[in-house]
N, C-alpha and C positions, 0 to 999 in steps of 0.2 A: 488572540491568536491561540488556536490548538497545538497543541507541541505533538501528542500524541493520546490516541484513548484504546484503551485495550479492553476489547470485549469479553473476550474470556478467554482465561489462558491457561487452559487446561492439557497438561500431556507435550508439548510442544513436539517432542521427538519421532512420537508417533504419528501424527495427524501433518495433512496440509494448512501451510501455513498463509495467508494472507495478509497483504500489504496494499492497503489504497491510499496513494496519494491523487489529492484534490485540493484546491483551494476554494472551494462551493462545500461552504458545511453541512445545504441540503443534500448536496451528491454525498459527502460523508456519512449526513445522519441515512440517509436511505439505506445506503448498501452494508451500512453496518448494521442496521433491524431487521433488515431482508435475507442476507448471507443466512444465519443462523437458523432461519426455518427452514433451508434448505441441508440443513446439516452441516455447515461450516463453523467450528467454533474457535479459532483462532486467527481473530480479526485484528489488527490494528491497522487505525487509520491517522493519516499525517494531513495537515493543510501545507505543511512546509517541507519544502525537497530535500534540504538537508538533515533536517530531523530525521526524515526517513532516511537518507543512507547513511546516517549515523546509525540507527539504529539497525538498517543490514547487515552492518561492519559486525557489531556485536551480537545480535543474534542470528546470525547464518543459520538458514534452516536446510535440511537437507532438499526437502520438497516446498515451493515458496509459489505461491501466484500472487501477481502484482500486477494492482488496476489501474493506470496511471492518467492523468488528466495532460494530453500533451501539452493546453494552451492556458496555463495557468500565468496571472499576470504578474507574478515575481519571481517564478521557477519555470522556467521554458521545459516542457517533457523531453526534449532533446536533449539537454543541458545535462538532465538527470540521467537519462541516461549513456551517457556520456563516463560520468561519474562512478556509474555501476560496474566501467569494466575492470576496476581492480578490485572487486567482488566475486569470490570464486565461488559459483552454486554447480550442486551436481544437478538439479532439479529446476528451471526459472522459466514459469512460462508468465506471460504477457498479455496484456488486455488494457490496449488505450480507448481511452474514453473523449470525448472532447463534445462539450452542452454548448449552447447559444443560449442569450436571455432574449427576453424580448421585451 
């Protein structure tokens, strides 16, 4: 299990910050090799929900985007964010994800 991986973490106060939770560690590996060519350099990505709002708790970013996997099979996206509202962001935008296998 991935707890967390931080891509680079360079400047945190200045720049957008990203948070992907997933529990598909290809949706993880992708968007965290992909974000960066597009100029995003402050990536961490979580398989686990709590990990990740633990780790919201402590690093509150001013400006934060979170890609969130709603139908993960041990952290319900709802559940998480659920969790998030005693999280105070001046900045949090949003971007669910949710993959089918086949």
């Amino acid at each position: 299990m991935m707890s967390h991986r931080v891509v680079n973490d360079m400047n945190m106060n200045s720049e957008i910050v990203i948070v992907i939770v997933d529990d598909d560690p290809f949706q993880l590996r992708l968007l965290s090799q992909q974000l960066p060519t597009i100029g995003y350099h402050n990536i961490f990505a979580f398989d686990d929900g709590q990990i990740a709002i633990n780790h919201l708790r402590v690093k509150n970013s001013d400006n934060c985007i979170l890609i969130l996997d709603l139908d993960m099979q041990h952290d319900r996206g709802f559940d998480f964010l659920k969790n998030l509202g005693d999280i105070s962001f001046r900045d949090l935008y949003f971007r669910f994800a949710q993959t089918t296998s086949i």
